[in-house]
N, C-alpha and C positions, 0 to 999 in steps of 0.2 A: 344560444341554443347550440349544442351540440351538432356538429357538420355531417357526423355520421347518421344521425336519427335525422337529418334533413332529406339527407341522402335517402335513407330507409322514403321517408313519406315522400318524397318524389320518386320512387320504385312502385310503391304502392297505388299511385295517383295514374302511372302508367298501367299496370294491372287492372287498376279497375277502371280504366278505360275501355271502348267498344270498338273492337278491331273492326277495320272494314272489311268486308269479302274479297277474294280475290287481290288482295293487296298485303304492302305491309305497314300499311298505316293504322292509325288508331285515334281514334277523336278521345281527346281529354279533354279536362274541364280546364280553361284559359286561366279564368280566374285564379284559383288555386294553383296551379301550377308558376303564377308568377307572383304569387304570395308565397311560395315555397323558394325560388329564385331570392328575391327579396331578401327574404330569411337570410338565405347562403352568402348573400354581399357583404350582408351584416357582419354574421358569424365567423367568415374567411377569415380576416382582419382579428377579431378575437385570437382563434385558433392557434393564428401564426406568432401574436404577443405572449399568449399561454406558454407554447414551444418553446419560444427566445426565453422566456422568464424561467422554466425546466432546464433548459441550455444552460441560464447562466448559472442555478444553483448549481448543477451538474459541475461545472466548471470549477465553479468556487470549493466544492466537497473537494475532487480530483487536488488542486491546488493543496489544500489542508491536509490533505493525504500523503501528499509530498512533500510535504513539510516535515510534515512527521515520521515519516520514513529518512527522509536528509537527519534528522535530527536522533533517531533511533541508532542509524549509523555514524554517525558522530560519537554519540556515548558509548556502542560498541568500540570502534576504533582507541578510544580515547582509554576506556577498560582495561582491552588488549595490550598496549603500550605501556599501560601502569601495572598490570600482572607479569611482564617479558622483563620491565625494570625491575619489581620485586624478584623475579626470575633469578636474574642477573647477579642481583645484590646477593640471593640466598646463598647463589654458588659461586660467588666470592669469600664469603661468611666461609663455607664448607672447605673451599680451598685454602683458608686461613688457617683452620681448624688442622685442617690434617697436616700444614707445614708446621703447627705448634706441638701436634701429640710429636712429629717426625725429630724437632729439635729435641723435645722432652724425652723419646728413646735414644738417641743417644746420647745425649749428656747422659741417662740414666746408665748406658753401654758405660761409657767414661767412666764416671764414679766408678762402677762395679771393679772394673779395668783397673783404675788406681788402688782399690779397694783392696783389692784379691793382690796386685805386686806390694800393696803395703803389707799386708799379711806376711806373703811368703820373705818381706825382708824382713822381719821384727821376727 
């Protein structure tokens, strides 16, 4: 049973007890009131395995949670590293490129150059 609904009906067992005059006592019913006690020795012990048992899913989700976050940032990092190489490579590529058109102007200069003094000697 439930600790809290114990609780309730030992609240309720004091209420509808008969206060004494001039005091701050109140006669309740014995019986019931340690059939309600009873109850709670019972239930305590439950309560607190219930909680441990919450705790440990709790624990175990967090865990898995972190896993999976460790693991999310892995294949981030590992992405990044493969996009900076590709990076890398492209403007390597690009720098190639442009020392190839750079040699192909002027050889092209050249030609022209020998081109044009072949001309003017024939």
């Amino acid at each position: 049973m439930d600790i809290q609904h114990l609780v309730d009906r030992l609240e309720d067992l004091i209420d509808e007890g008969r206060h004494l005059p001039f005091s701050k006592f109140t006669v309740i019913d014995e019986e019931r009131a340690l059939e309600i006690i009873d109850q709670m020795r019972i239930s305590i012990p439950e309560e607190i395995e219930k909680a441990a048992r919450i705790l440990g899913q709790r624990d175990r989700v967090l865990a898995q949670a972190n896993e999976e976050a460790a693991r999310l940032l892995q294949q981030a990092r590992l992405k990044g590293d493969e996009m900076l190489d590709q990076e890398v490579s492209v403007q390597a590529a690009h720098n190639r490129a442009a020392n190839v058109i750079e040699q192909a102007r002027q050889q092209a200069a050249q030609i022209k150059a020998e081109a044009d003094q072949y001309v003017l000697q024939v």
